[in-house]
C-alpha positions in Angstrom: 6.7 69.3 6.6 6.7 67.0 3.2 9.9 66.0 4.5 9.0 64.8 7.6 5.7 63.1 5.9 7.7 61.5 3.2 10.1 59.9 6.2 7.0 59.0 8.2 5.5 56.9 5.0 8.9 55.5 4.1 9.8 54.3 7.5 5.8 52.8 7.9 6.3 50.8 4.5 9.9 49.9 5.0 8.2 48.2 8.7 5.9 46.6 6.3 7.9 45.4 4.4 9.7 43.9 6.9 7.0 42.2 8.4 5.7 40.8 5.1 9.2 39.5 4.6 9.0 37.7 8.0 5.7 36.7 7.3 7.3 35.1 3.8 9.8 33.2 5.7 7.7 31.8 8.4 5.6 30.0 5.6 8.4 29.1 3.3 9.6 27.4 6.5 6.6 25.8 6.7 6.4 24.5 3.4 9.7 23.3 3.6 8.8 21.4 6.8 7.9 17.9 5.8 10.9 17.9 3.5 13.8 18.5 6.3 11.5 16.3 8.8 11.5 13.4 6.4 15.0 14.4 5.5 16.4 13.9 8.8 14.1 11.4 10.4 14.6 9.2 6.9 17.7 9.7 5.7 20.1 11.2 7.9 18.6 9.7 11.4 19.1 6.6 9.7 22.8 7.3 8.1 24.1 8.2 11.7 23.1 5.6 13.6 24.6 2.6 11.0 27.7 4.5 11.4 27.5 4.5 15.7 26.5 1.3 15.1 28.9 0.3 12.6 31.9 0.5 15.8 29.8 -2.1 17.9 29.3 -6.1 17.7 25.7 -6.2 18.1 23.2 -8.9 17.4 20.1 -6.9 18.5 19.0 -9.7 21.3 22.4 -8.8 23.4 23.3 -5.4 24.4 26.0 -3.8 22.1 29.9 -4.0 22.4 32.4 -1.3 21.5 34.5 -3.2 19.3 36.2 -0.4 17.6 37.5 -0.1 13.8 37.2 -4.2 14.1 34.5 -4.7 11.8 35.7 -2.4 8.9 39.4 -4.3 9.0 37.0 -7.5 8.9 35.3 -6.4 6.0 38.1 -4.8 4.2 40.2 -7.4 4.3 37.5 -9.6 2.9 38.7 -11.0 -0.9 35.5 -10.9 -2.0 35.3 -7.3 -0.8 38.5 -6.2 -2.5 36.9 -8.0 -5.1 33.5 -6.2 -5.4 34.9 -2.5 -4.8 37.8 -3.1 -7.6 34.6 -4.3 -10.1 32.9 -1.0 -9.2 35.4 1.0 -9.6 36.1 -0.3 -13.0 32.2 -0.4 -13.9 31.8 3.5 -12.9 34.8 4.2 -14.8 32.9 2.9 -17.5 29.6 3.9 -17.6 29.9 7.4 -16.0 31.6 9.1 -19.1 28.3 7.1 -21.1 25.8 8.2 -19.5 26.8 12.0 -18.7 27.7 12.3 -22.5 25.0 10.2 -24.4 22.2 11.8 -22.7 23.8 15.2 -23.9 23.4 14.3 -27.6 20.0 13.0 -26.6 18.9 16.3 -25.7 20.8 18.2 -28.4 18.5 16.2 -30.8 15.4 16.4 -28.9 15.6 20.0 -29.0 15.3 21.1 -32.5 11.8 21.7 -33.8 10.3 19.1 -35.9 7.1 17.5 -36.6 6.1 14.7 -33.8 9.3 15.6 -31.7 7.1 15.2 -28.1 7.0 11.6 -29.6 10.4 11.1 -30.1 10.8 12.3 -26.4 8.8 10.3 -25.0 10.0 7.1 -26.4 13.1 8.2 -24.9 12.3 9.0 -21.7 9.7 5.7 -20.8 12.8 3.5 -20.4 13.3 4.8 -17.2 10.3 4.9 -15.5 9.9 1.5 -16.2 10.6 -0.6 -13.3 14.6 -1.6 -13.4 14.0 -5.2 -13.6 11.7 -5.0 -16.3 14.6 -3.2 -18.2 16.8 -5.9 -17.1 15.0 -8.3 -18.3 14.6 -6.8 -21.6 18.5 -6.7 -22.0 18.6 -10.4 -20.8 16.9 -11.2 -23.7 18.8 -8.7 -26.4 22.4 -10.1 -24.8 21.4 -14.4 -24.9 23.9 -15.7 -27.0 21.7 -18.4 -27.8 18.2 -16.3 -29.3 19.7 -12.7 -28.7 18.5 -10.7 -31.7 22.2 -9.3 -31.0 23.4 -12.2 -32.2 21.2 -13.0 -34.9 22.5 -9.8 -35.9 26.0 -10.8 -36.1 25.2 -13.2 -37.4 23.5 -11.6 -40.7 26.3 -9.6 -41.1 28.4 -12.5 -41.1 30.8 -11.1 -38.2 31.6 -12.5 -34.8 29.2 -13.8 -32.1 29.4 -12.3 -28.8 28.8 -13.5 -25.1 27.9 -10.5 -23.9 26.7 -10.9 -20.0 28.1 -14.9 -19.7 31.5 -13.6 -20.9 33.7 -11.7 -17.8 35.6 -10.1 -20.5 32.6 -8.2 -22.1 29.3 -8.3 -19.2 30.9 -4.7 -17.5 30.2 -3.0 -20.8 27.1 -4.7 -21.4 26.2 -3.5 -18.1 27.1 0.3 -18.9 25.3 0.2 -22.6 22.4 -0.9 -20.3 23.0 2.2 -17.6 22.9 4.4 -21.1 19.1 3.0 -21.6 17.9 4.1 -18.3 19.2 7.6 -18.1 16.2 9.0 -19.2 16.3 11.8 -16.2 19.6 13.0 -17.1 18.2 13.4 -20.9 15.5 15.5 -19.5 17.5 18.0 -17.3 19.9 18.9 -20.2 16.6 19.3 -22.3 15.2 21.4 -19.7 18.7 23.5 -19.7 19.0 24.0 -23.3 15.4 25.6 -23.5 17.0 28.1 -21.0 19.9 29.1 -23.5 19.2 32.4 -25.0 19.1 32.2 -28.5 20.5 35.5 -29.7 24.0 34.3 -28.6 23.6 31.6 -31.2 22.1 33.9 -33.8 24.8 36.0 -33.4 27.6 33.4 -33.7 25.7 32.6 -37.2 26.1 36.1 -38.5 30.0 35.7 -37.4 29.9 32.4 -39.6 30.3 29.7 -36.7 29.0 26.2 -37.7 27.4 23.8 -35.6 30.4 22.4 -34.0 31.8 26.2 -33.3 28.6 26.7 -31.5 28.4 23.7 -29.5 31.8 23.6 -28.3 32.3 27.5 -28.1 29.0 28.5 -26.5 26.5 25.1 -25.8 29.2 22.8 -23.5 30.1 26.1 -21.8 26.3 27.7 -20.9 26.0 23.7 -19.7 28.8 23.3 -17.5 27.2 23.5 -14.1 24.2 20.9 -15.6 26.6 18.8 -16.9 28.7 18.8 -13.8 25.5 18.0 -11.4 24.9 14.7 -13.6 27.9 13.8 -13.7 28.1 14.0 -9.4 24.8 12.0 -9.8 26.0 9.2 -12.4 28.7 8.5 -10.1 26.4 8.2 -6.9 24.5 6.1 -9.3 26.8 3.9 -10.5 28.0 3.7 -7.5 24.9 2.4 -5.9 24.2 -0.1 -8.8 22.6 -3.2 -7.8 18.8 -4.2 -9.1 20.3 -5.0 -13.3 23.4 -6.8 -11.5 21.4 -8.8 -8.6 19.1 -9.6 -12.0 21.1 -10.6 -14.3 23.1 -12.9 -11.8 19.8 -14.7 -10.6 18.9 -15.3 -14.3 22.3 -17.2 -15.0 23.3 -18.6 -12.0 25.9 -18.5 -9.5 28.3 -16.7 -11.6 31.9 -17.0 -10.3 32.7 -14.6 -7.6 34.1 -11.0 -9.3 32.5 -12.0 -12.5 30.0 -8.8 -11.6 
């Protein structure tokens, strides 16, 4: 008789807690709605129809003609498109090692506890939530060879003047320093990471006598690994899609010659 009661309650509760489940999903879907309707209708919609379109000579005002794989042979046998992808290549070879690694030792700094560190923080993190060509303009100003305070640097210290963005030789690094002051995001999800580390690993490795390199190479790089891989996916989408600083600083010297950025 208990048994049969006992079954009766666990199969009742178990039905529950099915349907509460259910119940669950149906609003998590919900929620989740706008996201995946403004995902597809904004984003991928979008995506899919430049690439159908992408195989057509179209003009909008005539109908469309199948033209094939003639438009990408077009462009990519464009010099100037040679050009720009061998630059970009070159640039993100650059700045993505930058601005996955600075950011790191950002964070590792900005997480020890010390008076007024929220300040430190923020100073940090405002560069990049101020509008891009804002920040480009700042950096126009730091880099003129004429006024620069970089130069008027150099120039107290009695060593070499630079051109910085009007020299081809030197504006792709320039560019990358500048990709280092924006990465204010990436500082923040390695800070938000490294206050999920447990600390008894690291008061452990103390007792064992393991200094502060020990630790961060033995225990911090390797608890980070799947944070540090996600930026660095993201710094190469990034640099990838760089154009506001380099659209900027082109407008603000002139028609640079063609490659130049």
């Amino acid at each position: 008789m208990e048994r049969s009661i006992f079954r009766k309650n666990w199969k009742e509760s178990g039905s529950d807690g099915m349907l509460s489940q259910r119940k669950q999903n149906r609003w998590g879907y919900l929620f989740i709605a706008p996201a995946i309707i403004g995902l597809v209708c904004f984003s991928l919609g979008p995506m899919l129809f430049s690439l159908g379109i992408s195989f057509f000579q179209w003009d909008i005002i005539t109908p469309p003609v199948f033209a094939g794989l003639e438009n990408y042979r077009e462009v990519f046998s464009d010099p100037l498109v040679q050009k720009s992808l061998s630059v970009t290549l070159i640039y993100t070879l650059i700045t993505v090692p930058l601005i996955t690694a600075v950011p790191l030792l950002e964070a590792l700094l900005l997480n020890v506890k010390v008076r007024g560190i929220a300040v430190f923080r923020t100073c940090f993190y405002i560069p990049s939530i101020v509008p891009m060509a804002a920040n480009s303009a700042i950096w126009m100003y730091l880099y003129n060879p004429m006024f620069g305070p970089l130069n008027q640097i150099l120039k107290t210290l009695n060593l070499p003047q630079g051109k910085f963005l009007y020299s081809m030789d030197s504006v792709l690094p320039c560019l990358a320093v500048m990709a280092v002051w924006f990465s204010g995001n990436t500082m923040i999800i390695y800070l938000a990471r490294l206050k999920e580390l447990p600390g008894e690993i690291y008061e452990a490795a103390a007792l064992d006598g393991a200094g502060s390199w020990t630790k961060f190479r033995n225990l911090t790089v390797p608890l980070m690994t799947p944070v540090i891989f996600y930026n660095l996916v993201m710094a190469v989408i990034g640099t990838m899609q760089t154009f506001t600083q380099v659209y900027t600083v082109k407008e603000s010297r002139g028609q640079p010659i063609n490659g130049a950025l």
